[in-house]
N, CA, C and O of each residue as an XYZ file, in Angstrom:
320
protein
N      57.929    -71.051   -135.907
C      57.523    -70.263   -137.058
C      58.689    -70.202   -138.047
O      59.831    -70.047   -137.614
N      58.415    -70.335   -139.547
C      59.634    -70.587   -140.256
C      60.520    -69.410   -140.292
O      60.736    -69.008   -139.149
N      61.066    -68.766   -141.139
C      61.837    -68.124   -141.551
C      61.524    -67.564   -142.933
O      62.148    -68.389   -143.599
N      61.200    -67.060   -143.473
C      61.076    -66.375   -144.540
C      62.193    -65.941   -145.222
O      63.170    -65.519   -144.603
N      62.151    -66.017   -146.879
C      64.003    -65.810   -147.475
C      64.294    -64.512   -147.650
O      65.449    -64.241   -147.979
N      62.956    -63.022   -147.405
C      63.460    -61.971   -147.456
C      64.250    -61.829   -145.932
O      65.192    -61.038   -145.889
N      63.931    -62.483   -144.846
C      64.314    -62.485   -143.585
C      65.927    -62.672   -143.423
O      66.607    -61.934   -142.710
N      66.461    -63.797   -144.206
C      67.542    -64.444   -144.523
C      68.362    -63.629   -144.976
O      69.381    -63.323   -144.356
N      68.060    -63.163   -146.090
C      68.776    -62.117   -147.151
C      69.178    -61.070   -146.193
O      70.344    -60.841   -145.870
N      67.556    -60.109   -145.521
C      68.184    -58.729   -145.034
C      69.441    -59.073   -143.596
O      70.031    -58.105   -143.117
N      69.744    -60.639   -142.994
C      70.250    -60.585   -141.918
C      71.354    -60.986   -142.637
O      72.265    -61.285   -141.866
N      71.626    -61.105   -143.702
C      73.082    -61.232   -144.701
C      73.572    -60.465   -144.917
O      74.803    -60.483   -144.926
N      72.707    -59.153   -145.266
C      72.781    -58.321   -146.014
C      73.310    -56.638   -144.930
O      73.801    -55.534   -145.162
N      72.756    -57.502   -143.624
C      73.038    -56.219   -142.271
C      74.682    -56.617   -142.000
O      75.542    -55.781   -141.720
N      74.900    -57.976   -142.138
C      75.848    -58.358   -141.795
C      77.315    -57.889   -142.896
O      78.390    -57.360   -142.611
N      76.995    -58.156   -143.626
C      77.695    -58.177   -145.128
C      77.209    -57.216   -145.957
O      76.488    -57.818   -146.753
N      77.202    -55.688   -146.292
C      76.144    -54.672   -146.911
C      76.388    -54.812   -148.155
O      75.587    -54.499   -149.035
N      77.822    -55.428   -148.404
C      78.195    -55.365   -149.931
C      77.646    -56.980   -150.928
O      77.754    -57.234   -152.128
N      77.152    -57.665   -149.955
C      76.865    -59.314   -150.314
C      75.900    -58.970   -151.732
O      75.356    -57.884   -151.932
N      75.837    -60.094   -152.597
C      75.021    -60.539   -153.369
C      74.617    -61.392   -152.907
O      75.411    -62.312   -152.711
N      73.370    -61.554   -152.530
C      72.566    -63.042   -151.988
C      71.297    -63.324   -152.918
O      70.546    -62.522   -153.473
N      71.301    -64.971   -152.909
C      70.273    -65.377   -153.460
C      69.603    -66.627   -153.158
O      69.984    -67.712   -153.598
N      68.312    -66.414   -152.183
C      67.960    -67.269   -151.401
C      66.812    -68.052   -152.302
O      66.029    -67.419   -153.011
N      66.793    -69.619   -152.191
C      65.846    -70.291   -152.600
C      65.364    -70.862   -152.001
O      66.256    -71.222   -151.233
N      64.125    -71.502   -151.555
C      62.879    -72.006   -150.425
C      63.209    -74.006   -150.932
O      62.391    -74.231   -151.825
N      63.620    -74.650   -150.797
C      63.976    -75.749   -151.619
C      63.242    -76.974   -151.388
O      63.374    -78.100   -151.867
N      62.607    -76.593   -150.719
C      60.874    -77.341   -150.259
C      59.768    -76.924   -150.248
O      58.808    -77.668   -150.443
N      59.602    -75.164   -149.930
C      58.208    -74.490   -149.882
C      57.855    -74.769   -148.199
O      56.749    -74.556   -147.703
N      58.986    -75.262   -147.491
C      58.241    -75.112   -146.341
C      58.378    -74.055   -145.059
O      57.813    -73.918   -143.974
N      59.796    -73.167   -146.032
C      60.491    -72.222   -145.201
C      61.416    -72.364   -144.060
O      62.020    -71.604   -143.304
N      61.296    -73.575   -144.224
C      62.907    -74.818   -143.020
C      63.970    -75.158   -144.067
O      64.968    -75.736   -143.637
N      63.915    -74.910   -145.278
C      64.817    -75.463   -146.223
C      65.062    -74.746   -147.331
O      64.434    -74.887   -148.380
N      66.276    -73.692   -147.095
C      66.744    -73.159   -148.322
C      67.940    -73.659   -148.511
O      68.553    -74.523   -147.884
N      68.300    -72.850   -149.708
C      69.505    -72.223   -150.550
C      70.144    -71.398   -150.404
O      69.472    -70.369   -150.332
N      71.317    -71.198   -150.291
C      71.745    -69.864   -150.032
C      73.031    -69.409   -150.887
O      73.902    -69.439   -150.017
N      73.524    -69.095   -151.812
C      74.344    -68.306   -152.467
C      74.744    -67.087   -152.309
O      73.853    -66.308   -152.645
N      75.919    -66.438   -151.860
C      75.887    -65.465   -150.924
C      77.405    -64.705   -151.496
O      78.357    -65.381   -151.106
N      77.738    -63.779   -152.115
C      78.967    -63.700   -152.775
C      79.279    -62.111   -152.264
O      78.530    -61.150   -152.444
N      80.362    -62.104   -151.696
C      80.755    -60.433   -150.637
C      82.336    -60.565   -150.738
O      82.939    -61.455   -150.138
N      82.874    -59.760   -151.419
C      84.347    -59.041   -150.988
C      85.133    -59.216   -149.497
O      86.316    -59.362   -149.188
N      84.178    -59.148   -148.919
C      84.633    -59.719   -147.185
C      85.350    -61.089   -147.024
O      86.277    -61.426   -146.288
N      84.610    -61.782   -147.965
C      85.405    -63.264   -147.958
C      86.695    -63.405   -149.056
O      86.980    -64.481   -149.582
N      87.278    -62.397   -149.261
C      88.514    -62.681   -150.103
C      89.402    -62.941   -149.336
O      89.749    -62.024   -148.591
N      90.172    -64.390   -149.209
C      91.420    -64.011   -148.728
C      91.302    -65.513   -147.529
O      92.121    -66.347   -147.141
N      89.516    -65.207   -147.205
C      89.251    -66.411   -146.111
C      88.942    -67.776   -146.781
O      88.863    -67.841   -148.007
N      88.752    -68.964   -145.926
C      88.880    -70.050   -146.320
C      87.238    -70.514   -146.490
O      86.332    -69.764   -146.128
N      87.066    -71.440   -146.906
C      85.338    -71.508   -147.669
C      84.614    -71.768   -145.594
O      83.652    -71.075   -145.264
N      85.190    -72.687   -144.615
C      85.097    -72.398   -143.429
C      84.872    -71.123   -143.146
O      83.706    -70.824   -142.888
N      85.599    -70.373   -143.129
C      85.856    -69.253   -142.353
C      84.529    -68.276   -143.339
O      83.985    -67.353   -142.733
N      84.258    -68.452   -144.269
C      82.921    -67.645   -145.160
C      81.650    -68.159   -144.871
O      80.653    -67.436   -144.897
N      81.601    -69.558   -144.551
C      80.771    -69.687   -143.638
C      80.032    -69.508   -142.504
O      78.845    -69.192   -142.431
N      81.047    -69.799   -141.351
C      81.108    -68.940   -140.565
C      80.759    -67.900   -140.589
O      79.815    -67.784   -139.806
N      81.097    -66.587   -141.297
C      80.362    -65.724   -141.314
C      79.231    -65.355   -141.677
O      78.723    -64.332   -141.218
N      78.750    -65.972   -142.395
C      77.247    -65.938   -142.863
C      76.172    -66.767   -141.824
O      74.998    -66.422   -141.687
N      76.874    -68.067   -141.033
C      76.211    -68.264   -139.806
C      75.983    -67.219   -138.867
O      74.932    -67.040   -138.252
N      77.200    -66.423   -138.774
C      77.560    -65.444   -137.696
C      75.694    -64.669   -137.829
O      74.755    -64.590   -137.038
N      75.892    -64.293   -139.085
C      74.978    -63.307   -139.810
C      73.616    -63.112   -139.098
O      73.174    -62.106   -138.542
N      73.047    -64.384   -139.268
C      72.026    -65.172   -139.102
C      71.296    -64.936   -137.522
O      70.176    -65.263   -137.129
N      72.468    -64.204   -136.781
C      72.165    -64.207   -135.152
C      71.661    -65.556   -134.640
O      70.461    -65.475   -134.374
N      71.979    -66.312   -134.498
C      71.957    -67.841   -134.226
C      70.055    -68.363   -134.201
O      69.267    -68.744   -133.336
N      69.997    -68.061   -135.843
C      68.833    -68.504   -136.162
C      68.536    -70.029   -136.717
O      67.566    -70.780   -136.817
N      70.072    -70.041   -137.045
C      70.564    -71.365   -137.578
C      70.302    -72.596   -136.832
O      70.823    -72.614   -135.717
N      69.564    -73.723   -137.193
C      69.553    -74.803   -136.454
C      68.714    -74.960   -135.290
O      68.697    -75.834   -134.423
N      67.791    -73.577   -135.521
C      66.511    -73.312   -134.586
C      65.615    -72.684   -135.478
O      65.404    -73.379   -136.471
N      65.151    -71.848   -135.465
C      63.902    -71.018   -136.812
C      64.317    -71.517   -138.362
O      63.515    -71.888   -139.219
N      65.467    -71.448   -138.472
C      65.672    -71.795   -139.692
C      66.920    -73.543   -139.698
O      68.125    -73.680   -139.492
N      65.971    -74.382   -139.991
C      66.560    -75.984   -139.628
C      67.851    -76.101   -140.945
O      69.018    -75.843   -140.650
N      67.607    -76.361   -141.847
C      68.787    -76.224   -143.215
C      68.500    -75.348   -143.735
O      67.363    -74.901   -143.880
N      70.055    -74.704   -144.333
C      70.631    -74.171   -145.048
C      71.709    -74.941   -146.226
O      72.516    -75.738   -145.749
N      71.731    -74.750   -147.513
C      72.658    -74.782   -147.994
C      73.302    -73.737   -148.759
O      72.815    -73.020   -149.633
N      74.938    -73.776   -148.105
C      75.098    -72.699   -148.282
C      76.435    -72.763   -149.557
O      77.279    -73.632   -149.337
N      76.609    -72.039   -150.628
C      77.708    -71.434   -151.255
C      77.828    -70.254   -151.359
O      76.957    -69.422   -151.615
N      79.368    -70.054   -151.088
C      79.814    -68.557   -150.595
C      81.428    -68.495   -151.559
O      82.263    -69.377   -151.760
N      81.365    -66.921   -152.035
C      82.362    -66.638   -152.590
C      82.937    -65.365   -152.613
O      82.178    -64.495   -152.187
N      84.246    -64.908   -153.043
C      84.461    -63.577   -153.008
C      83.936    -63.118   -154.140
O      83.358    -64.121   -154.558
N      83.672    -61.913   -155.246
C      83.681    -61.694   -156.215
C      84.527    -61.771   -157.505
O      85.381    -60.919   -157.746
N      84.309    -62.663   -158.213
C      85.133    -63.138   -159.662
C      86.153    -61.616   -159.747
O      85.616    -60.555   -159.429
N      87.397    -61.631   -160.126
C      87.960    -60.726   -160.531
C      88.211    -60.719   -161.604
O      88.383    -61.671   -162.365
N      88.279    -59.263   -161.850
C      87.985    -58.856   -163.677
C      89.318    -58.374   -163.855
O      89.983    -57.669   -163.097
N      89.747    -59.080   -165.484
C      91.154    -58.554   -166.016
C      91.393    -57.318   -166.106
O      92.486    -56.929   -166.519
């Protein structure tokens, strides 16, 4: 059964409370999103290591209910 992108988001979002996420379906078949995912948590870590956590997120849904992901992850732009 696929995965749904409000599904995605809220297990980002349990994980990471402060995340901006923004999930896109990139086939319509619910095996293939997008994922843009931008949280303060990842300042400091390496684009690996922000990964990682957003796999973490996921409770190892990854690569079983949900087949691809693509993922970009960032800290929040800092303001002058």
């Amino acid at each position: 059964m696929p995965m749904d992108a409000s599904e995605i988001e809220n297990l980002i979002k349990k994980s990471l409370p402060d995340a901006e996420v923004k999930i896109v379906d990139l086939a319509g078949d619910g095996d293939h999103y997008s994922a843009h995912v931008v949280s303060e948590q990842f300042r400091g870590k390496t684009r690996v290591q922000q990964h990682q956590m957003v796999y973490a997120a996921l409770e190892g849904n990854m690569g079983g209910v949900l087949h691809a992901l693509a993922l970009q992850t960032s800290p929040p732009a800092e303001s002058d």
